[in-house]
Structures are given as structure tokens and as C-alpha cells.
N, C-alpha and C positions, 0 to 999 in steps of 0.2 A: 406549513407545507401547502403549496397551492393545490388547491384540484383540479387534475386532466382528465378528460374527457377517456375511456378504455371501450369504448364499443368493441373495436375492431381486433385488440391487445388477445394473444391467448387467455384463455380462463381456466383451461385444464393442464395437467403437466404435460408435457411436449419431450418426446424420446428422441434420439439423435435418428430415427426411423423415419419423423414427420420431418425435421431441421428441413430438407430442401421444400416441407410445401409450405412451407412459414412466408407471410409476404416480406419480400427483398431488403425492407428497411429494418427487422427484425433480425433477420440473418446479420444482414452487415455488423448492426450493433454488438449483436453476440462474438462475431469471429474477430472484431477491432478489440473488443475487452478478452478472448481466449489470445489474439497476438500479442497483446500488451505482457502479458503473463510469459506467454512462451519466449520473449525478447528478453523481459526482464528480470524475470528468474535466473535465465543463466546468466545473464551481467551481472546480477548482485551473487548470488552464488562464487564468481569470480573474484567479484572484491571483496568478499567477507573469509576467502579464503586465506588470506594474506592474514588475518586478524587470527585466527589460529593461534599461532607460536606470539604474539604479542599478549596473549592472556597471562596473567600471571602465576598461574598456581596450575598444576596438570587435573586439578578439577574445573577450574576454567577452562583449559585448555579440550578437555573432553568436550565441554558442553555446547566451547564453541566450534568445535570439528563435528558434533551432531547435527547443529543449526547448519552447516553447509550443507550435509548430506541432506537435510530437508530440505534447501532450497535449489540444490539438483536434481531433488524430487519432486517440487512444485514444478518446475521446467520441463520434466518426461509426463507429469498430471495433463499439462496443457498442452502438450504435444500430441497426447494420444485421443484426446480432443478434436482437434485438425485433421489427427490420421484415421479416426473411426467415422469420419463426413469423406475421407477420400481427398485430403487435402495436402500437396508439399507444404509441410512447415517450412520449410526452407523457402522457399520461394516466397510466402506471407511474412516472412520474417526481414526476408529485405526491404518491405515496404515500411517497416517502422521503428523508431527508432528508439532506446528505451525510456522508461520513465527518468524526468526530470531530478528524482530524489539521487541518480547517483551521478548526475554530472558534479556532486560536491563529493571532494574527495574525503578517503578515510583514513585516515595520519596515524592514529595512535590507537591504542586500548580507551582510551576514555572515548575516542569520535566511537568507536564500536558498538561500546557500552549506551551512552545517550542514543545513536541512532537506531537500538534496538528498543529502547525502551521509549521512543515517541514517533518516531517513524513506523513499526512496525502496529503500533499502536493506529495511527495515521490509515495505514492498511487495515488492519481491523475493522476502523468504523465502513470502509467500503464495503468489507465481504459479509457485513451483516446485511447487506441490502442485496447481496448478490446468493446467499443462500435462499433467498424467497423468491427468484425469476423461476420461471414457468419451464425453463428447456433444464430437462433435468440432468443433464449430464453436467453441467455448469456447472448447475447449484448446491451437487452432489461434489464434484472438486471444490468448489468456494467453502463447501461445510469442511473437510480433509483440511484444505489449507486453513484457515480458518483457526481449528483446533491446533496446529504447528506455529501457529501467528501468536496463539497466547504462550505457548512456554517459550517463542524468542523474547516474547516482549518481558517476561519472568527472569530470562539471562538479563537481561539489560538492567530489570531494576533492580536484581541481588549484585551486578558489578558495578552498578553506579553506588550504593550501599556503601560497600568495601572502599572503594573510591574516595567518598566521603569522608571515613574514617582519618584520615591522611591531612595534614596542611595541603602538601602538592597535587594527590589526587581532587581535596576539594575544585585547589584552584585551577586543573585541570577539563573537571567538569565544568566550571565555570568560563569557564575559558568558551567551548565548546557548545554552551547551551542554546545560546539565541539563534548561531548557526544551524544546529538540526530542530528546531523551532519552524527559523522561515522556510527551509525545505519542506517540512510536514504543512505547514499552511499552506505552502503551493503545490502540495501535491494531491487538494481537492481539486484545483482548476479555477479555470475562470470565474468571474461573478457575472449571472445573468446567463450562463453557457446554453445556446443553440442543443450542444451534444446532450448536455445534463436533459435538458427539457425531454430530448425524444427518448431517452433512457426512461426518464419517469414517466411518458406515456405508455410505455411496451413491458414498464411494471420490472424490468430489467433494478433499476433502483428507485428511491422511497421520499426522498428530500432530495433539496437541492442544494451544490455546491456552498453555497450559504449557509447554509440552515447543518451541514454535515461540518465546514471548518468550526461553528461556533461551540457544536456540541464539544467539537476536538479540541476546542479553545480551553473550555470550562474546566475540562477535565483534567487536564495537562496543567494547567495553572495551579489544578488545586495542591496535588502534590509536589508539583515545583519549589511552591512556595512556602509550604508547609513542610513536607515530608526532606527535600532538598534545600530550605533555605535560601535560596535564591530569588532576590524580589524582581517581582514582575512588570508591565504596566496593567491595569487592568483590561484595557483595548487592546487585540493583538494586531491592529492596522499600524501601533507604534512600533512594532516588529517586522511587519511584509505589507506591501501596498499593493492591492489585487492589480489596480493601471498599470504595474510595472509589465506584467507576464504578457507575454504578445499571440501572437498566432502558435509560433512554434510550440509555446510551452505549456499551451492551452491541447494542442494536439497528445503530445508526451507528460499528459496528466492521466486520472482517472475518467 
């Protein structure tokens, strides 16, 4: 991870009290990553509602009617966010549009399953670098959600388990895998990202785009491969090509 320069960056925790005396390029970056949340919370909340009654067993079916309820909770977390600065969510929320990970649609219990257990996983490694920013009300919901991040990603990999157990389940997750693969790749962003860089000076996050998909690369592969069965390449640029993602998608990343 490279090193930036932090002269200027907070050094002490910052209360939503100080937020407006924070200089402007702080602010903005904080309330772009509180938007992102507050958009895309209720978007996936929405689609993962539907996955509900697709679970197979009414123990599935609980756990995954809880994970909604926590991700219509992540979405009132980052709203009250906004509204304790004095802010229409509403109005901030028309400016953006949500993350990239769900313009891929979710079809079945297996898309479900794999997207919680590498996608939300994918989230994870963000909000480890979003519990140590400085403005504590953030970092204080990035720690909440955070904690709700690991038992979705825990549904995901007891239903992908089960899944397994099956000819069809397998070959359904199979089916499925490389798909919520390149989503979770592309949903660190760009390589060489402008945004990332002023993130890591404002201490906001820690690594860079890079240096965060590789970690995610590693990790994912290990049990993929191993624990799932499924061979991999060892390079995930044979899976997603960072040149592809444009301006837009560079925007509706992390």
C-alpha cells in the first residue's frame, strides 16, 4: 500500500458535532459513501426479498427473512446518518444510483446463496477499512453492519454446503459461480481510482482498489477451490478485466 501524505486528514475521532467544520473534500467523501449505503441497502433489501420463499427448508427460509430485516436496517443505519447532519436522504439519494453488484439479477436460491457468501464477503473487506475513519458515526454503523455482514456471509456458505450435497444443487452453483465472482471483483472499482487515492488520504480507507480485490481474490479462491470444488484460474483478470468498467461503473462502486 502506498504512502499518502495525512498532514491535513483528522487525527482525532470527529462527532457528527464537528462533520460541518471538516474541510469540504472530507465531507463530500463521507456523505458519497453514507449515499451509497442509504441507495443500496434498500435496493438489495428489495431483491433479496424475493429469495425468501425460494429457500428450501423454513430454516432457511427464517434466516433468510432475517437477512432482509438487516438489510432494511442497514438502510434506516445510513439514513439516520444524513438526517442527524440535517440532511434529505431523499433528495441525496436521487443523485446516485446504486451499487453495481445488483444490476446482476438474482434467479434462484443458488444466485442467493453464492451472492451472499462472496459478495457480501466482497463488502466485508470494505467495511474493515471503514470502521477505522475518523468521523465516528460512520465507523460506528460500518462496525453494526459489519457484524450483520458476517452472519449473511455464514447463510450463504451453509446454503451453498447443502447445495453441494446434490448432483443439481452442485451443478447449480456451478452454474452460478464465476458470475458472482466478476461482480464481487468489480465491486472494488477501478484500478489506479482518482476516488480510492483521496479515500486513502482522508484515512477514510487503508489499500487500494488493488491491493483490496487481490486480498478478496485469495481468499475466495481458497475455498472455492478447495472447500467447493470448483477449479479456478489462478489470475482473477481471467475472470474480469478492470479496462472493461467505465466511468459509470467506477462511480456505482465502492
Amino acid at each position: 500500500m502506498s504512502e499518502i501524505a495525512s498532514i491535513d486528514r483528522p487525527q482525532q475521532t470527529v462527532s457528527a458535532a464537528q462533520f460541518w467544520d471538516q474541510p469540504e473534500e472530507y465531507r463530500d467523501l463521507l456523505l458519497n459513501l453514507i449515499n451509497i449505503h442509504v441507495v443500496s441497502e434498500l435496493h438489495g433489501a428489495d431483491c433479496f426479498e424475493r429469495s425468501i420463499l425460494r429457500a428450501p427448508t423454513p430454516e432457511m427460509r427464517m434466516r433468510m427473512a432475517k437477512t432482509v430485516m438487516e438489510e432494511y436496517g442497514h438502510h434506516l443505519r445510513y439514513r439516520k446518518l444524513m438526517e442527524e447532519l440535517g440532511l434529505d436522504w431523499q433528495e441525496y439519494a436521487q443523485r446516485k444510483g446504486h451499487l453495481t453488484t445488483f444490476d446482476v439479477p438474482i434467479e434462484s436460491w443458488a444466485d442467493q446463496a453464492v451472492f451472499l457468501a462472496l459478495l457480501d464477503r466482497a463488502a466485508g473487506h470494505q467495511f474493515r477499512h471503514f470502521v477505522q475513519c475518523k468521523y465516528e458515526p460512520f465507523a460506528r454503523a460500518a462496525q453494526e453492519t459489519l457484524k450483520e455482514e458476517y452472519g449473511h456471509i455464514g447463510l450463504g456458505m451453509d446454503a451453498v454446503k447443502e447445495l453441494l450435497q446434490t448432483p443439481q444443487g452442485r451443478a447449480d452453483v456451478e452454474r452460478v459461480c464465476r458470475k458472482w465472482l466478476t461482480a464481487g471483483l468489480q465491486s472494488f472499482g477501478g484500478e489506479q481510482s482518482k476516488k480510492n487515492e483521496r479515500y486513502r488520504y482522508w484515512g477514510i480507507k487503508q489499500d487500494t482498489n488493488e491491493g483490496m480485490r487481490e486480498a478478496y481474490w485469495q481468499q475466495v479462491r481458497a475455498f472455492i477451490t478447495k472447500d467447493w470444488g470448483i477449479d479456478l484460474p489462478q489470475d482473477w483478470r481471467e475472470i474480469w478485466q478492470p479496462e472493461v468498467a467505465g466511468d459509470d461503473e467506477e462511480e456505482r462502486a465502492y
